[in-house]
N, C-alpha and C positions, 0 to 999 in steps of 0.2 A: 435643501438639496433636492432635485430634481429626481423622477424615478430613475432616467438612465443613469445621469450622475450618479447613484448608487448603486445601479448596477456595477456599472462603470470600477466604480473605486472594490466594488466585493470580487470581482474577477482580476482586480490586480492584488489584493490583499490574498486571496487565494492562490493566486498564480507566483505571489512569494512564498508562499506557506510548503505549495508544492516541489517548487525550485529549491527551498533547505530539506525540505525532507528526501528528496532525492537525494542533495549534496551528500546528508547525513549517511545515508544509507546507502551510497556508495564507497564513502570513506571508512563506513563498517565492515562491507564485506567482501571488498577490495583492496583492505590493508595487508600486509603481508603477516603472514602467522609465523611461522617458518625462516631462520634466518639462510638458509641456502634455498635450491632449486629442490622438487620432489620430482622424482625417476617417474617417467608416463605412465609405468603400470600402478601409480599408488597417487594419480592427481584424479581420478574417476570411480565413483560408486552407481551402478546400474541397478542395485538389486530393489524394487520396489519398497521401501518400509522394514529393508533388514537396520541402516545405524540408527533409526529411531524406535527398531524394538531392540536393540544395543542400549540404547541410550532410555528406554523407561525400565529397562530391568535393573541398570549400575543405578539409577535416581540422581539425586542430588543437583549439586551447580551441572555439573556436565547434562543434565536431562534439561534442567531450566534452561542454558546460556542455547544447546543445541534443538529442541522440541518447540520450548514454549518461546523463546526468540526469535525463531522462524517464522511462526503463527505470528508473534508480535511485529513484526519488521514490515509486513504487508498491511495490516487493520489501518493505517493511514491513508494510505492508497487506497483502498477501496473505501474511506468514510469520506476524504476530501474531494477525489473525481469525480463524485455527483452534485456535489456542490459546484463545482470548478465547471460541472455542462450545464450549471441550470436545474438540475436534477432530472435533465434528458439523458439517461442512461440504463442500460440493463444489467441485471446479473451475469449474462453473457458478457458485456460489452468489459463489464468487470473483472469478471473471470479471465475472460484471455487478454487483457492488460495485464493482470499480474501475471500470468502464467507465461507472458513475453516478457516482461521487463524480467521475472526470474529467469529465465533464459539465456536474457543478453550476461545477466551477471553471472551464473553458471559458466556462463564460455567462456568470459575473461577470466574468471577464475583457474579455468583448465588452463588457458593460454598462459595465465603470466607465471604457469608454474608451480606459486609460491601457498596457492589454497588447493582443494580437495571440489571438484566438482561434483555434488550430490543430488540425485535423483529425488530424494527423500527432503532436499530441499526445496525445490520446486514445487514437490507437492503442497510441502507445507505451507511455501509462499502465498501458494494459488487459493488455500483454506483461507488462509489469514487476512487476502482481499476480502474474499468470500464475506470472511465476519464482518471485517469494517463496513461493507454495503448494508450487511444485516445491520448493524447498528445504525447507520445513515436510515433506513426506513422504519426502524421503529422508530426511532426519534420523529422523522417525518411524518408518522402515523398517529403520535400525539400532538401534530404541531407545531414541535419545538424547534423545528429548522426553518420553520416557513420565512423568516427573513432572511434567510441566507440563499434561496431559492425562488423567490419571488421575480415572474414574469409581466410581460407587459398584460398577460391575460389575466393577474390578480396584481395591480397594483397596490390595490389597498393593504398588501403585505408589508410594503415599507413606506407606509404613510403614517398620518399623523394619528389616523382615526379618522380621520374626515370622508376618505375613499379619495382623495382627490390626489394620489401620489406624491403630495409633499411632504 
């Protein structure tokens, strides 16, 4: 296989990975919780970091499914999207990817009624990239992504050994 050819095939392999994990993660937190509609004064939480110190003081499933699931639901997005540029990307450029894509899903949430849009969501989505990038560059920093990120300026990453890109 050729170097682009592999390129080629790791940016469509990637670009499925990323296309279900959206799927996924839209049909998590744009399912309906709620079997009726919720009254507009109780579909929004402003207050910075109040339901998640609600939610580490009760513990339990409700702290796990609402704290540590937020934080979790993002770590994909920011470990895949630098693979998926090549690993031409920034912590910035990560950062407000998540903190838009939590956005867009915050407002459909307010909109369709049927969820609670939270502040303390967003935030935590935007950490949650945060990490996943964290862990993309330590990996990167031992090497162990170097084939999945391999350019035309280091082909020797997806060759045989030889240096010669095959």
């Amino acid at each position: 296989m050729s170097f682009w050819e592999a390129v080629a095939l790791r940016k469509i392999v990637l670009g499925l990975l990323l296309t279900g994990y959206g799927g996924l993660l839209f049909w998590l937190t744009l399912s309906p919780c709620s079997i009726g509609t919720l009254a507009w004064e109780n579909r929004l939480e402003l207050h910075p970091l109040g339901t998640t110190a609600k939610y580490l003081e009760v513990g339990g499933w409700l702290m796990l499914v609402n704290v540590v699931g937020n934080l979790a639901a993002f770590i994909p997005l920011g470990f895949l999207w630098p693979f998926f540029q090549g690993g031409r990307t920034s912590v910035w450029r990560v950062g407000w990817l998540s903190a838009a894509l939590s956005l867009l899903i915050e407002t459909l949430q307010f909109a369709s009624g049927r969820r609670i849009a939270d502040v303390d969501d967003l935030l935590l989505n935007t950490l949650g990239g945060l990490l996943g990038y964290g862990m993309y560059l330590v990996l990167r920093r031992y090497r162990c992504v170097a084939v999945l990120v391999a350019t035309p300026s280091c082909p020797d990453l997806v060759s045989n050994g030889a240096g010669d890109g095959t």
